[in-house]
Steps between C-alpha positions, in 0.01 A plus 500: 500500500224255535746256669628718778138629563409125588747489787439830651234468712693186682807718515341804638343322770810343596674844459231665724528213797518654841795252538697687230551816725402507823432902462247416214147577704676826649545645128193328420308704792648821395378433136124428629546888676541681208212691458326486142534857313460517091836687416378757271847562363756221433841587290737259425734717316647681796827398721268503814199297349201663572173421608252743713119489530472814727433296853475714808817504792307224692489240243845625395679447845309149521647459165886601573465265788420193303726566258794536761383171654670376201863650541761448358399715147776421324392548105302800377438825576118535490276774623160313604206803616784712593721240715843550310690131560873586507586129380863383567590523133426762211358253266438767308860568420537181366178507304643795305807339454373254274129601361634705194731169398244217474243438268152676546291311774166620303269208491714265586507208804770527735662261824705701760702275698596570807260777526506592853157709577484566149566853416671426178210251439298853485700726299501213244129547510511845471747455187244335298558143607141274443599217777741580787524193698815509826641222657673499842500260799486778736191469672540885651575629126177317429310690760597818428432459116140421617517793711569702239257349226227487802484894466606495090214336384470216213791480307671247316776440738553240701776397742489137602724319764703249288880503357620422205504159541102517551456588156483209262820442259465602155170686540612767205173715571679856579590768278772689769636311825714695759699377754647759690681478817437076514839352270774547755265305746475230296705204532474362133582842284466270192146341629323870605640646084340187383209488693416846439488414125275217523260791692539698143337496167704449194623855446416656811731717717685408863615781679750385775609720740808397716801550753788492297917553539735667249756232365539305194296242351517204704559680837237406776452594855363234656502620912614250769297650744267813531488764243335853583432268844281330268518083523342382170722678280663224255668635164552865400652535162676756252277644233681328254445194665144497533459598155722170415265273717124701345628381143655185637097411619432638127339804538564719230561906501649504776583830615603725855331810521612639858738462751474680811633470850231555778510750741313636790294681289324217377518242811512644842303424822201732511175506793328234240821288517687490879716199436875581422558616142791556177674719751569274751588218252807689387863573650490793696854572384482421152152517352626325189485166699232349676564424873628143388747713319335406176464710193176757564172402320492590141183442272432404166213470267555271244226450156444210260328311318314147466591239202 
């Protein structure tokens, strides 16, 4: 860990460079308008995470205002002194997808790639977890995690505005690593399994969560051109597969533990999130294709272990 703490500060300060995003000093500005009020109640074991300190409907409009500065939401929910943030997706139905499969997060140090604003990042916390440290280039994720945290108080989570590639190889300092929603936008499947296992400790856990396909082992979509109207979309295998390739990159235990398609229950366009959502990704016809005429997404959460 002592290595990659060495190169932070230079890579935070190039992450944080008004070049990088032009909309930086806006989000920044709405961050420096948050007022400061001690939540006197902060649960992180609740789908909509909770944090309230009793402020008055003054500070709480100047608040909702802030906080909308930073639109699109599009992980949570969270309820933050009674502003409910209807987030794109219900993280929280994927975070009780998988929480009663892996191993117990009590005590232990945990990376979350590809965090987003980091509302998994919490309910790790809340599960026990000693470390929670996210990583996501998204410099609006960022905000809003510091949004969030600005009103939470001291905790040990962090989200920081690096990928993968930021953190250095073989670093074997975490007990669990997820990736969730990040392989099928990788261009390397092989490189992101094996790089996430250089981020691991001998024995600890990787929970991967995933677009997948039904098919054999050995079938791939790989998309030509948009999937979902989403660009960066590069391989989306069967289960069988991707359990193939995890003990290929010699992980051990591998195991799926959920498959689910998504649905508008769990990513839809709500007042937090304007932009075009699931729905309009889909054939209007045939909702079993997307409007490439594409099989619909289907998720799955796949478990194992580090040699």
């Amino acid at each position: 860990m002592r290595t990659w703490l060495g190169r932070l500060p230079s890579q935070l300060e190039t992450a944080f460079g008004s070049e990088r995003h032009g909309d930086w000093p806006v989000w920044q500005a709405a961050l420096d308008r948050l007022p400061r009020i001690e939540a006197s109640k902060v649960d992180l074991n609740v789908d909509a995470i909770f944090i309230d300190g009793g402020c008055g409907e003054v500070h709480r409009n100047l608040i909702e205002d802030q906080l909308r500065r930073l639109h699109p939401w599009r992980k949570g929910p969270y309820t933050i002194h009674g502003i409910h943030i209807d987030t794109e997706w219900r993280s929280d139905l994927k975070w009780h997808r998988l929480k009663d499969h892996i191993q117990s997060l009590e005590g232990r140090t945990v990376l979350d790639v590809g965090c987003g604003n980091g509302y998994h990042a919490w309910r790790m916390l809340g599960c026990g977890a000693e470390l929670v440290i996210g990583i996501d280039p998204t410099l609006l994720s960022v905000a809003q995690f510091m949004a969030v945290k600005h009103f939470a108080g001291d905790f040990p989570v962090y989200v920081l505005p690096l990928g993968i590639e930021d953190v250095p190889p073989n670093l074997r300092a975490f007990d669990t690593v997820f990736s969730m929603g990040v392989f099928y936008h990788r261009r390397s499947p092989f490189d992101h399994l094996l790089e996430l296992k250089g981020c691991l400790r001998p024995g600890g856990e990787l929970v991967l969560e995933t677009l997948i396909i039904e098919g054999e082992q050995g079938q791939v979509l790989v998309p030509e051109g948009r999937y979902a109207q989403m660009r960066n979309v590069w391989f989306i295998p069967s289960c069988s597969t991707l359990l193939s390739w995890l003990r290929r990159c010699g992980y051990r235990n591998v195991q799926i533990v959920d498959v689910t398609k998504t649905t508008s229950e769990e990513q839809r366009s709500t007042d937090w999130m304007r932009f075009q959502s699931l729905s309009d990704f889909l054939d209007p016809v045939n909702p079993e294709l997307t409007v490439e005429g594409l099989p619909a997404p289907v998720r799955a959460v796949f478990i194992a272990e580090s040699p």
